[in-house]
N, C-alpha and C positions, 0 to 999 in steps of 0.2 A: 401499359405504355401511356395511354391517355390520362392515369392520374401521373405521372413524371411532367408529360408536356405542360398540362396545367400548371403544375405546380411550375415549373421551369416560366411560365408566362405572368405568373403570379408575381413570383420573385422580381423578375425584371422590371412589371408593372410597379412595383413598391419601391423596386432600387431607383426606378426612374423619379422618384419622387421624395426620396428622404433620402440617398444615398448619401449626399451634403449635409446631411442634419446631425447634429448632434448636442446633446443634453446638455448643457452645461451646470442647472442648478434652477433654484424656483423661479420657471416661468421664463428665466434667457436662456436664449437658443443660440449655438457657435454651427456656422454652414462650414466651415471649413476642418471636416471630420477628415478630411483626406491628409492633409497638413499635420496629423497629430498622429502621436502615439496610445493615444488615451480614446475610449470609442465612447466613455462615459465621462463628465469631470464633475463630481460633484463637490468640488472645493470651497471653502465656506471666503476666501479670499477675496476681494473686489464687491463683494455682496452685503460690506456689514463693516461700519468704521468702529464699530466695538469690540473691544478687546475678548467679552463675554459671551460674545452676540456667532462663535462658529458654529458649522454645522455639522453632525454625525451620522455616519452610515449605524443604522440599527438592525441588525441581523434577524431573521426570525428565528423562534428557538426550538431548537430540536432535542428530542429525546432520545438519545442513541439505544437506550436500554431496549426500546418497540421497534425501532427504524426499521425496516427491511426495503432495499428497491422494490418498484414493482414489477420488475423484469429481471431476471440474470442476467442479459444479452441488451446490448443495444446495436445499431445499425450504423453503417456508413450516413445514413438518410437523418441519423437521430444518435445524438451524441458521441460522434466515431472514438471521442477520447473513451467510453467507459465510468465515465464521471471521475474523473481522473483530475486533482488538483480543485476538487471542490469542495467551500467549507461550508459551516454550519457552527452554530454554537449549543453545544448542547448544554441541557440543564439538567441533566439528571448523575447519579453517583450508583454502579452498576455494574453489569457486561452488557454486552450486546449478545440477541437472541443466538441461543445454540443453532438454528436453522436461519438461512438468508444470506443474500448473496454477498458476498467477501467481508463477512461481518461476524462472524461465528465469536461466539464468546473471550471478547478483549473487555479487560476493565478499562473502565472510562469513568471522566468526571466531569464535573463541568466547566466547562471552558471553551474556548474555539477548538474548530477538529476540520483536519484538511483528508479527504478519501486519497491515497495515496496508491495507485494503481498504474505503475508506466509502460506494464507490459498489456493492458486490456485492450489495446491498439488488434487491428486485423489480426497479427497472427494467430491471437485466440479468440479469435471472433467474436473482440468487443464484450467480452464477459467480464461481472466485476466479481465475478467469484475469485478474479485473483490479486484483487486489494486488500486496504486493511483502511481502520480510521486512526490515523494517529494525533496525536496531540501539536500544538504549534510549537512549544519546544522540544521536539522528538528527534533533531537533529543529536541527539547522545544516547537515545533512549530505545530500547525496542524490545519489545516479547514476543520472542520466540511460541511458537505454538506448538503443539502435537500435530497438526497439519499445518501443508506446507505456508510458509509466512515469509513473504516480499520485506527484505531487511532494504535499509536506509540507504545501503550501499552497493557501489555499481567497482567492477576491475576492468579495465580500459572499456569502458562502457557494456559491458556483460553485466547483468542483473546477477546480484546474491541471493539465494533463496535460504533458508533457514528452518528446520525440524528438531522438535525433541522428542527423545524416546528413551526408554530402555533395552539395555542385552543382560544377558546372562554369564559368567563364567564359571568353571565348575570348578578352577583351581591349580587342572593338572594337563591343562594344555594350553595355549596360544593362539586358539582358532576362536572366534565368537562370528554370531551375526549379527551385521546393521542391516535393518532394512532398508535396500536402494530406492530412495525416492522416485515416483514418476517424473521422466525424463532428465534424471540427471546426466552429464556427459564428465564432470570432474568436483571430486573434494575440495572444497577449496581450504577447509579448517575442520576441525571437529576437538569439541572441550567434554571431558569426559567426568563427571562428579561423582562422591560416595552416595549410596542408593538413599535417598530422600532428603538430603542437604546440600549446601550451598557451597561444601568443601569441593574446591576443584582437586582431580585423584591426579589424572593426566591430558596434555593439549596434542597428544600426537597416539599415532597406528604404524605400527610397520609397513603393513598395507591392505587396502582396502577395494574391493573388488567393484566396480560401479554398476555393474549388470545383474550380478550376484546376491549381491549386499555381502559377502564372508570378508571374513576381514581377520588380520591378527595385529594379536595387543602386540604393547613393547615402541621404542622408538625407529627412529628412520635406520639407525647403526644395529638396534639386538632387541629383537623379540623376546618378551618377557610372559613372563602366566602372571596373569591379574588370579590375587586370592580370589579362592570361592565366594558367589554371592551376584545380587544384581546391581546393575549401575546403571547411573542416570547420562543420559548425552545430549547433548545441541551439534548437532549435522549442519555445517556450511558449504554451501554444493552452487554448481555453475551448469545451468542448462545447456 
């Protein structure tokens, strides 16, 4: 308790004294941080009657290949987002380490990269074990994982989540299993390919068990037997 109050007197003490402050660029100061939408301006505009003469934010450069947080978890007290819409520009061409938190083996290049985590909020207690790093054009772009991967896209603000795996079928029946993701509550899609290619086989299940994972081939109208063999899937599911 007595490091909160501190810290709570701390704050106050500092807010009493720069709360009006704000950066505007080398060496001018703007007091009227409250007036603005911007908490930082470092625009090279009014600073320089030279057309040559603007100035750039220069990023430090990261290496996603090594990165790992140095916490899985962060706190209400200390990043309540998760690091949630934070970028970096990495310089390296790679994956990210098989271990560490929400970073498990994505290929990456170099470029800007935004940590893209909207569910790392309280409910899961501020963990970035369930983002990903995506690229800045990744508005069209997304890979799928073998564990579960925070896709681009939200259904009337429900997060999609996204798995790929394999099942099995033996030929002479209609029954396979998906394994049911942790926590899913509904399918929202599922694309089904020939076993190690990019041929899509089928985008639909007769139906699919969400507790269970059993499931049968075939479409919404007639259950079919998938020939013998294994197959590849991407699982899109609604927690």
């Amino acid at each position: 308790m007595k490091l909160y109050l501190t810290s709570i007197v701390l704050a106050l003490t500092a807010s009493a004294n720069v709360a009006f402050a704000q950066l505007r660029a080398n060496n001018a100061i703007s007091t009227n941080i409250t007036g603005q939408s911007a908490f930082i301006d470092a625009s090279a505009n009014g600073f320089s009657n030279g057309a040559n003469n603007g100035k750039g934010l220069a990023f430090p450069r990261t290496d996603l290949t090594v990165f790992t947080f140095v916490t899985g978890t962060t706190s209400n007290f200390n990043f309540p987002t998760a690091y949630d819409g934070m970028v970096v520009y990495n310089s390296k061409t790679g994956t990210t380490p098989a271990t560490g938190s929400g970073i498990g083996g994505q290929s990456v290049t170099p470029g800007f990269y935004y940590f893209s985590n909207p569910t790392g909020g309280s409910a899961n207690a501020y963990a970035t074990s369930t983002g990903q790093w995506l690229p800045f054009n990744a508005s069209t772009k997304e890979n799928i994982l073998t564990t579960e991967t925070v896709t681009n896209r939200q259904v009337n603000s429900a997060q999609i989540y996204g798995i790929k795996g394999t099942f099995a079928a033996n030929g002479t029946t209609t029954a396979v299993t998906i394994p049911a993701p942790a926590g899913i509550t509904a399918m929202y899609g599922i694309t089904i390919y020939k076993a190690g290619t990019n041929t899509v086989y089928s985008r639909e299940l007769y139906s699919y068990d969400t507790s269970t994972g059993a499931a049968v081939t075939g479409s919404p109208s007639m259950s079919v037997v998938y020939p013998n063999g294994t197959y590849d899937y991407v699982l899109e599911y609604l927690k």
